[in-house]
KEKETI-101628 format. One record per atom (N, C-alpha, C): residue in one letter; x, y, z. Coordinates in steps of 0.1 Angstrom, whole numbers, plus 5000, padded with zeros to 4 digits. Each point is the difference from the previous one (the first is absolute). Layout:
N
AXYZ ...
END
This chain:
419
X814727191652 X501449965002 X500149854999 X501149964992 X500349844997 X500249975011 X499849865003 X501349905009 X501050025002 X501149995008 X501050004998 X500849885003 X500049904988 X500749895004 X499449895014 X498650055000 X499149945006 X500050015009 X500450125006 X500250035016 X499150145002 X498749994990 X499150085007 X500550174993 X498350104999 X500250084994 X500650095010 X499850025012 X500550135010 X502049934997 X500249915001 X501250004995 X500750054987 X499149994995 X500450074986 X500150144995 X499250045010 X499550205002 X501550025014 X500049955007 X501550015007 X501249954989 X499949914993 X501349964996 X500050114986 X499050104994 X499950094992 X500850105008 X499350055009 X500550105008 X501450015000 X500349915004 X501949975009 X500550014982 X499449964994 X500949964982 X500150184993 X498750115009 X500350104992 X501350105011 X499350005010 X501250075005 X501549945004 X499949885003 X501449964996 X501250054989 X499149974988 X500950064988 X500350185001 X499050085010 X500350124996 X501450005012 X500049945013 X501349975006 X501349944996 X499449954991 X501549944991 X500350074992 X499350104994 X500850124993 X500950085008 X499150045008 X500650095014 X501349945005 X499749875001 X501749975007 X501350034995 X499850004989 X500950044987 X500350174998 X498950035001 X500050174996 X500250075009 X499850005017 X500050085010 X501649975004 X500649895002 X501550025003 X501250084987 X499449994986 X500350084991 X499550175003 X498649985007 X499950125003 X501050095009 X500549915010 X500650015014 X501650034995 X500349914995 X501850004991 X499950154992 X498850094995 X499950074991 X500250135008 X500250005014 X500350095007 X500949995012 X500849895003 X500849945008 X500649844995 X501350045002 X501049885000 X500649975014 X499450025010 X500449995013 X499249885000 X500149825003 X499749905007 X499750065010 X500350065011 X498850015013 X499050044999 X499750144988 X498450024999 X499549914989 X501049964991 X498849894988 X499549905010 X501149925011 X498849945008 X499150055008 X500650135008 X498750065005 X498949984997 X499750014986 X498750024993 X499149895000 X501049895002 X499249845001 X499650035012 X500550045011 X500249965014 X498550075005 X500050104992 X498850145009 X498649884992 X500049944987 X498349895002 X500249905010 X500849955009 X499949875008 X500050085014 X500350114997 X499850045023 X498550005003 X499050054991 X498649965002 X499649895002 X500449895003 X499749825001 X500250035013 X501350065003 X500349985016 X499250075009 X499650144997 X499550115010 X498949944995 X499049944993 X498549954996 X499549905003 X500849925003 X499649905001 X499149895012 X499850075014 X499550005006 X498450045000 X500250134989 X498550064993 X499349924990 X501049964996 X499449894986 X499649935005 X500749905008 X499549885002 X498350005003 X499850085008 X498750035010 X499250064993 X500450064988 X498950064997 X499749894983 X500849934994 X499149884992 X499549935005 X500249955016 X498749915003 X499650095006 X499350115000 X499050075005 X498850024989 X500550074988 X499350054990 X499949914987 X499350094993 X499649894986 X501450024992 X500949895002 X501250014992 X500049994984 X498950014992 X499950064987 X499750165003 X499350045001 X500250135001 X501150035003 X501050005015 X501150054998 X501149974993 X499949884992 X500850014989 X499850054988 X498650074999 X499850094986 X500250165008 X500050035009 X500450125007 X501650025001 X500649904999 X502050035002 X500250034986 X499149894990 X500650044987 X499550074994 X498850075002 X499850154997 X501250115004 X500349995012 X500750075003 X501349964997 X500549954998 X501449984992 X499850054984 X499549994995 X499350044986 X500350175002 X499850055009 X499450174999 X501750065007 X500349895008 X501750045003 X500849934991 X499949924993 X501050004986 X499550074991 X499350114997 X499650064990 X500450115007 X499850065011 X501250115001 X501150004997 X500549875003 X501650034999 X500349984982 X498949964996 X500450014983 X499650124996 X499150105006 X499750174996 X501450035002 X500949975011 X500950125007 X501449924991 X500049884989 X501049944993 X499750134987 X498950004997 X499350034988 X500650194998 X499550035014 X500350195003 X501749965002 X500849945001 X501150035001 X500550035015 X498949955011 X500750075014 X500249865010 X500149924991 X500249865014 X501350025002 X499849965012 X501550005010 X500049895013 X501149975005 X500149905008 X499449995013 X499750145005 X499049965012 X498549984994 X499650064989 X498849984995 X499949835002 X500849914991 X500349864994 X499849965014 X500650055010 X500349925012 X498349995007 X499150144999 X499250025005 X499049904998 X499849994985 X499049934995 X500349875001 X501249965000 X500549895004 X499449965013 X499950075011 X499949965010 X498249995000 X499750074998 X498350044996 X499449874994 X500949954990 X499749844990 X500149875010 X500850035008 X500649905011 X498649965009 X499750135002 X498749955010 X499149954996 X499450064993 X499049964986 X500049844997 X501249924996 X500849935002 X499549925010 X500850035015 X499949925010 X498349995004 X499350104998 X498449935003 X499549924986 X500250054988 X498949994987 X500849795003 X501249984997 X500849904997 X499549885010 X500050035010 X499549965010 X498449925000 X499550095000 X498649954996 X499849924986 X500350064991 X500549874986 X500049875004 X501249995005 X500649845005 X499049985007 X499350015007 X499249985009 X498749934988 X500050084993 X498349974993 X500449864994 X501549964993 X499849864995 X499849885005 X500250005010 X499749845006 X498350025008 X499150115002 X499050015002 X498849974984 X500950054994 X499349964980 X500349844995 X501149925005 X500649884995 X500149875009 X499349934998 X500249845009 X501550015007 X499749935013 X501749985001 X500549924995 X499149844990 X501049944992 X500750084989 X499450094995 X500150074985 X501050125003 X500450055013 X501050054998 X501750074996 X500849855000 X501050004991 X499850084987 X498749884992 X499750064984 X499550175005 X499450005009 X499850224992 X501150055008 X501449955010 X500750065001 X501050004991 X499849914990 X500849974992 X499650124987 X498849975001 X499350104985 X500350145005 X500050055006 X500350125012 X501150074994 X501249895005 X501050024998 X500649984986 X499449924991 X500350014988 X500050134991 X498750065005 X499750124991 X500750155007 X500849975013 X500950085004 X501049994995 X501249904996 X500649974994 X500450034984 X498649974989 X500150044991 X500050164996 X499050045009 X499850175002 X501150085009 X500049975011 X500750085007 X501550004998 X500749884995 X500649915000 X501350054985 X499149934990 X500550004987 X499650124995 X498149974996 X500250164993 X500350115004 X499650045011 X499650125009 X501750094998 X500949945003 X501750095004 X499950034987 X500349924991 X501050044983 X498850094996 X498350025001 X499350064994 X500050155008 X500349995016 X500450115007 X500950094994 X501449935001 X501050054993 X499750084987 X499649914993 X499950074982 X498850115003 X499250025010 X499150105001 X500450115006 X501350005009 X500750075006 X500950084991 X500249934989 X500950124991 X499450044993 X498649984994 X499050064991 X499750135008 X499649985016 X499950135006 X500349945012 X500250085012 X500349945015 X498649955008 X498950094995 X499050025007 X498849854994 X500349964992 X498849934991 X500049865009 X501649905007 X499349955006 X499449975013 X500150135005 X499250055015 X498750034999 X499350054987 X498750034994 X499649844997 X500549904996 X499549874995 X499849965013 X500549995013 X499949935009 X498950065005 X499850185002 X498850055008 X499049944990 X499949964988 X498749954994 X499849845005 X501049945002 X499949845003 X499350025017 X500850085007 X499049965011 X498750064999 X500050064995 X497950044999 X499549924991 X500849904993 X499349904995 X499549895007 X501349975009 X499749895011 X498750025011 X500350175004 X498550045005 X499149955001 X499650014983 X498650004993 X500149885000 X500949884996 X499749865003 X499549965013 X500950035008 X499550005012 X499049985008 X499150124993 X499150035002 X498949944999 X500049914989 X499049934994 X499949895010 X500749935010 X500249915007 X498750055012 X499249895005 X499250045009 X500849985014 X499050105011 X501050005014 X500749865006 X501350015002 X500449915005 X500650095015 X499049995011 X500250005015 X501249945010 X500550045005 X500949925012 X499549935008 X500149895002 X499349915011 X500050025012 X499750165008 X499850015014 X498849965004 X500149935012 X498549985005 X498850105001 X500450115000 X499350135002 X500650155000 X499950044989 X500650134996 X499850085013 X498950065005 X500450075008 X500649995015 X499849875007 X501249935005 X501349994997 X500549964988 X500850014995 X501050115001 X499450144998 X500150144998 X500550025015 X499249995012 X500249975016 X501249984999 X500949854992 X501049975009 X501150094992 X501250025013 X501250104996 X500749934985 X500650104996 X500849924985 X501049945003 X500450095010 X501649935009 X499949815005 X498650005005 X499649875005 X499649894992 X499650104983 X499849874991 X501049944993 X500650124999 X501450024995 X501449875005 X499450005013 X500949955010 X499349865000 X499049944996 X499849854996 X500349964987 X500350094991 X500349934990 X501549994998 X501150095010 X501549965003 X500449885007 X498450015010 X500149835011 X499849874989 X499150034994 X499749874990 X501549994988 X499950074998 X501550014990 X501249905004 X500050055012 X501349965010 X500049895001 X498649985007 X499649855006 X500549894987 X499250044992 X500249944986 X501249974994 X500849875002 X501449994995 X500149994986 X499149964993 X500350004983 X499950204997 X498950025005 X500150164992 X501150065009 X500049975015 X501550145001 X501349954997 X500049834994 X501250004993 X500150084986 X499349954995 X500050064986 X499450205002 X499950035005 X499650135003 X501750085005 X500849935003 X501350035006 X500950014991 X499749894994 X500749944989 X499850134988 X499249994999 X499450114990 X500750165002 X499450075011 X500650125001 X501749985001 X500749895003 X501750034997 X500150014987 X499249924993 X500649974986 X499850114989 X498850055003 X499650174993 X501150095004 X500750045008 X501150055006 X500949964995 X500849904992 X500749984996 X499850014983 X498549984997 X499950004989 X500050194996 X499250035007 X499750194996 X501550035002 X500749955010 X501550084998 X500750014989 X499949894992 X501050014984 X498650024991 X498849994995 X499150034998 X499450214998 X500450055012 X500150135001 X500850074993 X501149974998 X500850054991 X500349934982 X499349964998 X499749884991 X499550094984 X499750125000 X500550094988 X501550074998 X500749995014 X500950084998 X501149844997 X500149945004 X500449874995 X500249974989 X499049964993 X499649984989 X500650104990 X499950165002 X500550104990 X501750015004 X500149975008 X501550035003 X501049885000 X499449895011 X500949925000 X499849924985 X498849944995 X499849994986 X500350014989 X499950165002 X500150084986 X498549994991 X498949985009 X498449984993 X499950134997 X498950044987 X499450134998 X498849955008 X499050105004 X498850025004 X499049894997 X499950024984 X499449874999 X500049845001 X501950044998 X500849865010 X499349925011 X500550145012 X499749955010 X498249955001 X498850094989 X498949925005 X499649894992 X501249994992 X500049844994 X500749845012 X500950095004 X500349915013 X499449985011 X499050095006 X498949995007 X499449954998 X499549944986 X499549914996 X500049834995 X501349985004 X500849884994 X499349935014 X499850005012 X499749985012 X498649944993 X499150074996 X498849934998 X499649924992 X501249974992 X499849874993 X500449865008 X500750005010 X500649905007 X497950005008 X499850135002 X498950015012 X499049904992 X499550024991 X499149954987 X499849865000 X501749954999 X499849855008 X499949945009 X500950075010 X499650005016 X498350015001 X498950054998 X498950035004 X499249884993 X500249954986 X499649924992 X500049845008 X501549995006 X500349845009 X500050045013 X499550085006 X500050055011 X498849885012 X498849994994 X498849915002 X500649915002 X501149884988 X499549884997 X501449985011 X500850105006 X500950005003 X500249965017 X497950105001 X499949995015 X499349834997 X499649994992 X499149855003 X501449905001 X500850004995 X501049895004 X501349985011 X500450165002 X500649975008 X499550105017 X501049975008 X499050065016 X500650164995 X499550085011 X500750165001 X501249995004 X500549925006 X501450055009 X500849974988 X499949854993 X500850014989 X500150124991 X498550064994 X500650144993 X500250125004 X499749985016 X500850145003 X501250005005 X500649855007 X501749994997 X500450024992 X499650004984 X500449994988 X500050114995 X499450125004 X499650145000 X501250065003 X500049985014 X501250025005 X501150074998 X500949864993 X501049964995 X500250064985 X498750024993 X500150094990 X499850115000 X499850065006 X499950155009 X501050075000 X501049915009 X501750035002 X501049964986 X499349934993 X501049964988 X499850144990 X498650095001 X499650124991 X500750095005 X500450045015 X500950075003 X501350014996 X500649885000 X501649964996 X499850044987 X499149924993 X500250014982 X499850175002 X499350074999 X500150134997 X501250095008 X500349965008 X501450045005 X501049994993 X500049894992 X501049944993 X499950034980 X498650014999 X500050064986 X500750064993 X500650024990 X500850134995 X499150044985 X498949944999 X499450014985 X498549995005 X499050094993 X499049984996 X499249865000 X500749914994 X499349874999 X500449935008 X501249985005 X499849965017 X499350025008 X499550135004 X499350075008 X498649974994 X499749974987 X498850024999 X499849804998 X500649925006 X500149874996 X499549975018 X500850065008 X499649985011 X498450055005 X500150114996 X498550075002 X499149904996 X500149924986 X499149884994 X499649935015 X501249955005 X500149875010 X499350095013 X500350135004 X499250045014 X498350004993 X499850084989 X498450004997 X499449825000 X500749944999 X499249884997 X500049935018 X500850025007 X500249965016 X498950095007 X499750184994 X499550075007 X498449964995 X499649944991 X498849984993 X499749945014 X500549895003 X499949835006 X500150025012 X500650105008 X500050015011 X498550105001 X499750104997 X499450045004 X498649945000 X499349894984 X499249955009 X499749895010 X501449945003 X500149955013 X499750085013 X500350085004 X499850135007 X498950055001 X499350064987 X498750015005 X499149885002 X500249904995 X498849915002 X500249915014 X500950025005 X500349955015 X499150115009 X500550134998 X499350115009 X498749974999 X499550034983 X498349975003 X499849895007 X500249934998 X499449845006 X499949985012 X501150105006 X500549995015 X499350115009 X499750074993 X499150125008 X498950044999 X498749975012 X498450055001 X500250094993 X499150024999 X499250104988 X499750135006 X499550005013 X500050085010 X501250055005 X501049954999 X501650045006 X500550064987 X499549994987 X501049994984 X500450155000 X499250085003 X500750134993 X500850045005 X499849965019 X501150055011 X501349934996 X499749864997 X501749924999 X500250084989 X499749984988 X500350044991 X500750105004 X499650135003 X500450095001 X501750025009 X499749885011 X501549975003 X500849964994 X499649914991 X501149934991 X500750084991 X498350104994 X500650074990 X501650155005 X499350055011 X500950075003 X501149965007 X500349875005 X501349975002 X501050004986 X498949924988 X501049964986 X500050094996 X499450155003 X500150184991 X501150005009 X500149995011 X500750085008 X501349944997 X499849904998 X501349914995 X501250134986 X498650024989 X500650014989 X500550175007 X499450105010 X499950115003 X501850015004 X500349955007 X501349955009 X501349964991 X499049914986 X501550014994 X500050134989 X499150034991 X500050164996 X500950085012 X499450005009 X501650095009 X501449944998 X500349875003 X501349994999 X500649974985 X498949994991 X500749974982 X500950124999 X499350115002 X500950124997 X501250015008 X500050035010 X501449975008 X501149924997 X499849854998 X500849914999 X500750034984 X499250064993 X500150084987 X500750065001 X500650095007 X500350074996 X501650015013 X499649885004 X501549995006 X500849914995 X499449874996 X500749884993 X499449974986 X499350114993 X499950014989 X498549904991 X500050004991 X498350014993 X499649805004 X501849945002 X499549875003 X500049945017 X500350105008 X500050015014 X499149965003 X498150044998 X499249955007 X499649844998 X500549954986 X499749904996 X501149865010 X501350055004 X500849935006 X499050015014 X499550135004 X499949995014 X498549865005 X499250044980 X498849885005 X500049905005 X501349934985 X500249864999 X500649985017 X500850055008 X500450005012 X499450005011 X498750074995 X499249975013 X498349934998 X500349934987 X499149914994 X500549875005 X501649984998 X500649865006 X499949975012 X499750115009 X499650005015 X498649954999 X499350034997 X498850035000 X499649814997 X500349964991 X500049874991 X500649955011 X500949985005 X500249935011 X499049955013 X499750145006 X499350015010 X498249955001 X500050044982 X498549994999 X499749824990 X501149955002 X499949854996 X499149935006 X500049955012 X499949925006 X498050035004 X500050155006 X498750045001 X499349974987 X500350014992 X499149964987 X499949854996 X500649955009 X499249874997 X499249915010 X500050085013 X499649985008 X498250065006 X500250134996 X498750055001 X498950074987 X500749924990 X499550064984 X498949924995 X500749855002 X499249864991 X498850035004 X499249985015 X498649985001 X499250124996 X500350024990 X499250154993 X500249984983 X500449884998 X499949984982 X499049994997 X499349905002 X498350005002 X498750074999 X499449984993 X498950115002 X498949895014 X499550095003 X498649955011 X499349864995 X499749955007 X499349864993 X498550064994 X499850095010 X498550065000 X499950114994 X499950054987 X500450144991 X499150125007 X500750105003 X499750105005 X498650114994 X499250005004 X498550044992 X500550124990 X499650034989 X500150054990 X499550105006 X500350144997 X498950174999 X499249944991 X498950085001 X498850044994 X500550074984 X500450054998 X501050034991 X500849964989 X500049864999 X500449934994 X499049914991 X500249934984 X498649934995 X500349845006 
END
């Protein structure tokens, strides 16, 4: 395995991995709400169906935490994506035989969720153990680049167009991408949790480990700002986002492959967002670009509230994918930086399931608000409580963000794992 951009070969066997199964997700995002529309035009169950992968973040997340710094977090991440592999290939047998149906979708949905909240978990966790903390930004930036292009651009419109060739073909392409990522995976040697002693470790309750890494969280003003911050804004984003095919084909007027052409307009804004994202953190502090986040957050609400065309809509999506590139690896590279290594899977695991739980919460109310004040209702209700939000979360962000731009004066020892 090459370099990757000189951040070491285990980075490059991870950043392989994340590049094959991503793409088979970005087909999927496209094809499974086509799947979902293909048996229901009721907004409360098309969001449903988002809503049943994010309740596993919440009910898991206490388990996860404790158990990636317990165990060898490569293994369990070639264990979730095996098993996501063997549950998206059912649900492409039962597309293929003609018998899917919406509790099935819901089922496996929920089954993917978990999978999900432990495999995802542990992931995050393996990069900043593989990567300097100076060199961060750049592989969160590479990370996210190749999510962007794949998951992003190609993955929806190639979903789509594979969705009308047959329904089932791209739910079969994704069960092959994650047994691809598997077998990458795999190739990575153990990367362990940093407990002092596994079977000590095992001794203490989960409840009690669990319960230090909500104390550190807390304590922590940069991460439970931004951790706060985070779960409102998924909530407002999954709320007009969840109904975001039925939008698209109706309020629109998109065909199918419309719409995963406009699911895609997002990742080209993302492409350059991820590209200036680095040179972006080297010049200016966090608080500047996550006030600036912000404000463009709430401006993607309005604009798509306000859209009446396609290219409106897909002009603003430009402007959120290139904010969402930029915020996020401000976000993660604060967390890593900010959190023992020993604590990582547990915070993580907090963070993560507050920002699922975030997107879980608005999947419930996209549909509702849908279907009382119609396909642009959830988008008024974001921008509205994004303005609040922007308000309230001003001042905290420039007060407990700055002393975490920085990497360590003293770079954090490399794994063994790395050349």
């Amino acid at each position: 395995m090459k370099r990757t951009g000189g951040l070491g070969r285990a980075f490059g066997v991870l950043w392989s991995a994340s590049a094959v199964s991503t793409l088979g997700d970005g087909i999927v995002a496209a094809a499974a709400p086509l799947l979902v529309t293909s048996l229901t035009r009721d907004p409360v169950l098309v969001g449903l169906s988002v809503f049943v992968q994010q309740l596993p973040w919440l009910l898991l997340a206490p388990v996860s935490g404790v158990l990636v710094d317990r165990v060898d977090r490569r293994r369990l991440t070639v264990a979730m994506n095996a098993a996501r592999a063997a549950l998206t290939a059912v649900l492409a047998g039962a597309v293929f035989a003609g018998v899917a149906s919406l509790p099935l979708i819901y089922a496996v949905g929920l089954l993917l969720g978990a999978c999900a909240a432990l495999g995802d978990n542990a992931s995050a966790v393996l990069l900043p153990a593989l990567v300097p903390s100076e060199q961060l930004p750049r592989a969160n930036s590479r990370m996210f680049g190749a999510y962007t292009v794949l998951n992003k651009l190609c993955g929806p419109p190639l979903g789509a167009a594979l969705f009308g060739v047959a329904a089932g073909v791209p739910m079969t392409v994704d069960a092959l991408s994650f047994a691809g990522a598997a077998v990458l995976i795999s190739m990575l040697p153990p990367v362990p949790g940093k407990q002092p002693s596994a079977p000590a470790a095992a001794r203490v309750p989960v409840r009690r480990q669990f319960g230090e890494a909500v104390r550190w969280l807390w304590a922590n003003p940069a991460v439970r700002t931004l951790t706060l911050a985070l779960c409102l804004m998924n909530v407002t984003l999954i709320a007009g986002f969840s109904i975001m095919v039925l939008y698209a084909r109706e309020h629109l007027g998109l065909s199918p492959f419309g719409y995963g052409a406009l699911m895609s307009v997002g990742a080209v804004g993302g492409l350059l967002g991820a590209a200036i994202a680095p040179r972006l953190q080297a010049r200016f502090s966090s608080s500047v670009l996550l006030r600036t986040g912000l404000v463009l957050e709430t401006l993607t609400h309005v604009g798509l509230a306000l859209a009446g065309s396609a290219w409106v809509a897909g002009a603003v999506l430009w402007m959120f994918g290139v904010h969402g590139a930029v915020w996020m690896n401000v976000d993660r590279t604060l967390v890593q930086r900010s959190v023992p290594d020993e604590l990582r899977g547990r915070v993580m695991s907090v963070f993560m399931a507050l920002a699922v739980g975030g997107s879980a919460l608005g999947a419930l109310l996209g549909g509702p608000l849908a279907r009382a004040f119609g396909l642009t209702g959830p988008f008024w209700f974001s921008a509205a409580v994004m303005a609040v939000l922007t308000l309230f979360a001003w001042r905290p962000f420039s007060r407990s963000i700055d002393g975490y731009d920085a990497a360590p004066a003293a770079p954090r020892p490399v794994a063994a794992t790395t050349n």
